[in-house]
N, C-alpha and C positions, 0 to 999 in steps of 0.2 A: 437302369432299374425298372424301367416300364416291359419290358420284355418279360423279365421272373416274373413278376406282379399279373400282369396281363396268363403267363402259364397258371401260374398260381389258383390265378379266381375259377378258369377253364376248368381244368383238374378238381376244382371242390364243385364244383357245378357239375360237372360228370357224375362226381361221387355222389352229389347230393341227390340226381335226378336217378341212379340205380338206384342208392339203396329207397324212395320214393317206391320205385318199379317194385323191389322187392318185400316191401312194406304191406303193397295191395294184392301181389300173387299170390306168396306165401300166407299171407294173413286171410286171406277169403278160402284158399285151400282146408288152413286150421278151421277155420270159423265155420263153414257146410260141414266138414265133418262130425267139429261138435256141435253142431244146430241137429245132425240130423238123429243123432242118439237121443232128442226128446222130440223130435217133429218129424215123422216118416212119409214126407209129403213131398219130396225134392220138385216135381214138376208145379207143385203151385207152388213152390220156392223159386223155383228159373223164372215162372210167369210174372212172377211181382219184381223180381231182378229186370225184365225186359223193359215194364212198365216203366221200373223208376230209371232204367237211362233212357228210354224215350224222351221222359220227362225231363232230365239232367239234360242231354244233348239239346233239348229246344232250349233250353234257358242259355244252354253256351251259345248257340246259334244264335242268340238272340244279344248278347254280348259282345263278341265278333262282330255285327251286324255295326251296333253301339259304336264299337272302336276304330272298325277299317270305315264305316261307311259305304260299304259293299253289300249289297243286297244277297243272300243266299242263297244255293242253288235250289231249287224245288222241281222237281220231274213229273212227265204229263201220268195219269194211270194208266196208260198202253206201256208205256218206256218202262212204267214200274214195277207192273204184272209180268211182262216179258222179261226183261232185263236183271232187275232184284228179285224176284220170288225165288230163282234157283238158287242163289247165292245166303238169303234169309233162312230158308228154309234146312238148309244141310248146316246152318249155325245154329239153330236152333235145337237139331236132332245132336249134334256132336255137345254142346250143354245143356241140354237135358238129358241125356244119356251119363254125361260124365258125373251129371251131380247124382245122378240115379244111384250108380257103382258105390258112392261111396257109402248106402247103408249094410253094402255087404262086406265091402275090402277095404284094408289100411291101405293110410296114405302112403308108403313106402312104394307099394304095389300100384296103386293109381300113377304117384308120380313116375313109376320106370316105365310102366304099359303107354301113357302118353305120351313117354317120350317118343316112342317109335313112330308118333307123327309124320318124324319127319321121313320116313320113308314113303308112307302113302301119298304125303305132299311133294318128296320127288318123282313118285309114280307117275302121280295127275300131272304135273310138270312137263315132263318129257312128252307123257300124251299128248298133253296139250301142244306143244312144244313152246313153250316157255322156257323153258332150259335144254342147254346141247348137251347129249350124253358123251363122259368121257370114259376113259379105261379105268378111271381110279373105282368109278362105281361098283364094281365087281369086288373091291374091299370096304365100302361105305355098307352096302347091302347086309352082306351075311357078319360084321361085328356088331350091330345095330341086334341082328333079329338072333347072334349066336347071345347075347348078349343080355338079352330080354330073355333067352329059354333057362340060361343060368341063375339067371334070380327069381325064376318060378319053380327049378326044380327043387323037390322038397321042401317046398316052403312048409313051415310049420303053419302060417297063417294064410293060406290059398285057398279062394274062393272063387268055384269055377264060373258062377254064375255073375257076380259082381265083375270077373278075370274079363269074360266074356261080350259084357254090357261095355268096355271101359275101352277093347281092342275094336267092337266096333264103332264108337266114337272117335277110336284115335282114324279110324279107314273115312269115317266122315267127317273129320276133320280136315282128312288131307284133301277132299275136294271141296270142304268149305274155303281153306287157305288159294287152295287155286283159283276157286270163282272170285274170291275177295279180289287175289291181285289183280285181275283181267277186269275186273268192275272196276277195280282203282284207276288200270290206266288206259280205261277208255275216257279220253278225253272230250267227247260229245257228251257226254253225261256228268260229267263237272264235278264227281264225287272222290278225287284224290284226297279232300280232306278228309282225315278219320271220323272228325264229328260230324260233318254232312253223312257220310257213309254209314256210321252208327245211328243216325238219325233213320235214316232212311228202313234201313235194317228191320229195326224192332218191330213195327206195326205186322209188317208179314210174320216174325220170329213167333209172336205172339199169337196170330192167326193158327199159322204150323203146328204148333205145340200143343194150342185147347184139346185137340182132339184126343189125342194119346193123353192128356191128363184126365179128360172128364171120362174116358174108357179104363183109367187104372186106379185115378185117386178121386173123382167126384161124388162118389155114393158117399165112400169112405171117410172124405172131409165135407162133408155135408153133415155127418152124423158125429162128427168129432167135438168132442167137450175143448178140444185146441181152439176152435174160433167160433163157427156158427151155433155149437149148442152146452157152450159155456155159461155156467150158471153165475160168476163171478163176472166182475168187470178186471180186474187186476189180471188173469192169465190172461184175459183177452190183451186188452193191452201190451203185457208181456209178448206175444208171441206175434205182434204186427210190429211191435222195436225192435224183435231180431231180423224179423225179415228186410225189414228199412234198413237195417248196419247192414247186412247182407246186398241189398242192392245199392248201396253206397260203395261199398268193396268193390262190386260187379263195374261199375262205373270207373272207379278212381283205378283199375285197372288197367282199362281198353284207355283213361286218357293221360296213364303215366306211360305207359308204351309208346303213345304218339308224342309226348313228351320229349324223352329220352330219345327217338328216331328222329323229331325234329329239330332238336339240339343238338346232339352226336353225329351218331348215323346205326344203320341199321346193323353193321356190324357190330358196334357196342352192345346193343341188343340183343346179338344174337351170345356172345361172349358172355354176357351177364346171366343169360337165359339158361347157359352150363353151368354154370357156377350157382343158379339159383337150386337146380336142380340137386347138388351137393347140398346144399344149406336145408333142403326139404329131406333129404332123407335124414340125416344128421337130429333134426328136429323133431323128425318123427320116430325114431330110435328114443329121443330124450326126453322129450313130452309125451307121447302117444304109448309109451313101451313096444313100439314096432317090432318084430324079431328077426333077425336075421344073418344068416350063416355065413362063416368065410367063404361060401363058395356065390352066395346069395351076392356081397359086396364087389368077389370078383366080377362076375357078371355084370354088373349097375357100372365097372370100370370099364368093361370092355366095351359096353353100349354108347358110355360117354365118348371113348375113343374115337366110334364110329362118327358119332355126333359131330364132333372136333374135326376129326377128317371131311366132315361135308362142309363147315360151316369154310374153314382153311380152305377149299376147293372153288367153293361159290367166289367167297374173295379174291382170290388167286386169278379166275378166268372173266368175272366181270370186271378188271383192273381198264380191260383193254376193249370194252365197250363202251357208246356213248352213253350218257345218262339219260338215264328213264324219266317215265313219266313223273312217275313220285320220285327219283331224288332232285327235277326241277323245283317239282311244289313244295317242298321240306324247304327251298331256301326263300319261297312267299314272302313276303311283311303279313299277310293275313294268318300268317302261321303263330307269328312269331305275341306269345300272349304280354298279355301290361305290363304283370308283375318281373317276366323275363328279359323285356324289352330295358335295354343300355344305346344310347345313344351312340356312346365310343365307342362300340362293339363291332358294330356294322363291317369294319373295314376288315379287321382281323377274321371274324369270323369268317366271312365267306372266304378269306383265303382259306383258312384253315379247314372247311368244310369242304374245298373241293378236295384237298387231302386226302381227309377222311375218311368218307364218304363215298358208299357203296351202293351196288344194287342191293334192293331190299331182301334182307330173307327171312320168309314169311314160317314160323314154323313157333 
């Protein structure tokens, strides 16, 4: 009977820790959208998002700290200027760009144009040579991008300029994904944990970003009855609680993800991630009145295919390499947090995780 029971709890723990994942994507996707039909400020929306996971990531860091007894990594300002500024900064350009997009285009359109991330992120991949190109890419490629032309053509609700701001975030994205993973597993620099690594992050993200805000939104929210020249206390207040749900979202995102990757594996993740993407259009058809044509739908199917075809490939060819640097540190004890941590667990799990348990795919 310990065998089903022990499946049992796995299986709702998976479950519980997607739909978690799903809870903070989905919901911060909804949630900027509708923040930004009464706040047209997205870059001091990102700004205060970075703030408050600086702030949330020291407080884990500080807890961690509390629990393992392990002092945290902290990095010198040469290693940090050199090292994290490339990688902070193309994070920071790729969300605040993306939250940009959304006072022009529905989220239908946001979620398909990001999807094609992943192409940019196999792009920078192979440059980099992080990944070995095989034959199959030659059909990942063009269903991905025939796939994305299909749900833009005729759109009733296409906005070239929002279209625009959103594809090139998904392009700086894929090289933010690539400097993440090459900072994660450089192992001199001690930043394979996501919340050291989001720690680290923010301070530069936040530097990055002032400048392109106070050049697009500073006159603009300086003279705004939204915060600095509200004559009420009440809107003001209003409009510092959405932003705080907002960078809570921001947060409970980046640390359901390393959740769900340190529990499962990164394959879950990446599986959940196509499925989320269904769930986001679906929602934004239901809630949002999105529009979209039989030929629009096809398309968003074809792209997913593509999607599917790389995530199956990644899988398939990292089976038969050793493991990386992060899926060493995914099986840590400093990983592993209170409320998750079972005593009996230990033994099963790591059987089970070697199983499971993939190279990561970042996307």
């Amino acid at each position: 009977m310990a065998c089903p029971v022990q499946f049992l709890c796995r299986g709702l723990r998976t479950i519980g820790l997607v739909l978690l994942y799903y809870a903070f994507s989905i919901g911060i996707t909804f949630y900027n959208k509708w923040l930004m039909k009464g706040f047209h400020y997205p870059l001091f929306m990102t700004l205060v998002h970075v703030a408050m996971i600086f702030c949330l990531s020291a407080v884990t860091r500080r807890v961690m700290l509390c629990w393992t007894g392990k002092p945290r990594v902290v990095l010198s300002w040469t290693v940090y200027f050199w090292k994290v500024a490339p990688t902070a900064l193309a994070t920071a350009l790729d969300i605040g760009l993306s939250n940009w997009s959304l006072l022009f285009i529905t989220i239908s359109l946001y979620t398909m144009t990001k999807s094609t991330a992943v192409l940019f992120i196999l792009f920078f991949s192979l440059l980099f040579k992080l990944e070995e190109p095989n034959p199959f890419l030659i059909l990942v490629v063009p269903l991905i991008s025939g796939g994305l032309f299909m749900f833009t053509f005729e759109s009733t609700q296409f906005n070239l300029e929002g279209f625009v701001m959103v594809l090139i975030a998904s392009f700086i994205g894929g090289i933010r994904w690539t400097l993440t993973q090459v900072l994660m597993q450089k192992a001199e620099l001690g930043l394979h944990n996501p919340i050291d690594a989001m720690y680290h992050l923010q301070p530069l993200m936040f530097l990055g970003l002032l400048p392109l805000f106070l050049f697009n939104e500073g006159l603009s929210l300086s003279t705004s009855e939204k915060l600095f020249r509200g004559s009420e206390l009440a809107p003001l207040l209003y409009s510092l609680f959405a932003l705080t749900v907002g960078g809570i979202l921001a947060f409970g995102l980046g640390f359901s993800e390393f959740l769900l990757v340190s529990r499962t594996s990164s394959l879950t993740l990446s599986i959940s991630g196509i499925f989320k993407e269904v769930c986001t259009l679906l929602l934004a058809a239901w809630l949002m009145g999105d529009k979209m044509s039989i030929l629009n739908w096809l398309g968003f199917v074809v792209c997913l295919s593509g999607i599917s075809l790389h995530v199956g490939l990644k899988t398939y060819y990292s089976k038969n390499k050793a493991p990386s640097l992060r899926q060493l540190s995914s099986k840590s004890p400093e990983l592993e947090l209170p409320l998750l941590r079972q005593n009996g667990d230990k033994g099963e799990d790591s059987a089970a995780d070697e199983d499971e348990e993939q190279e990561i795919v970042l996307h």
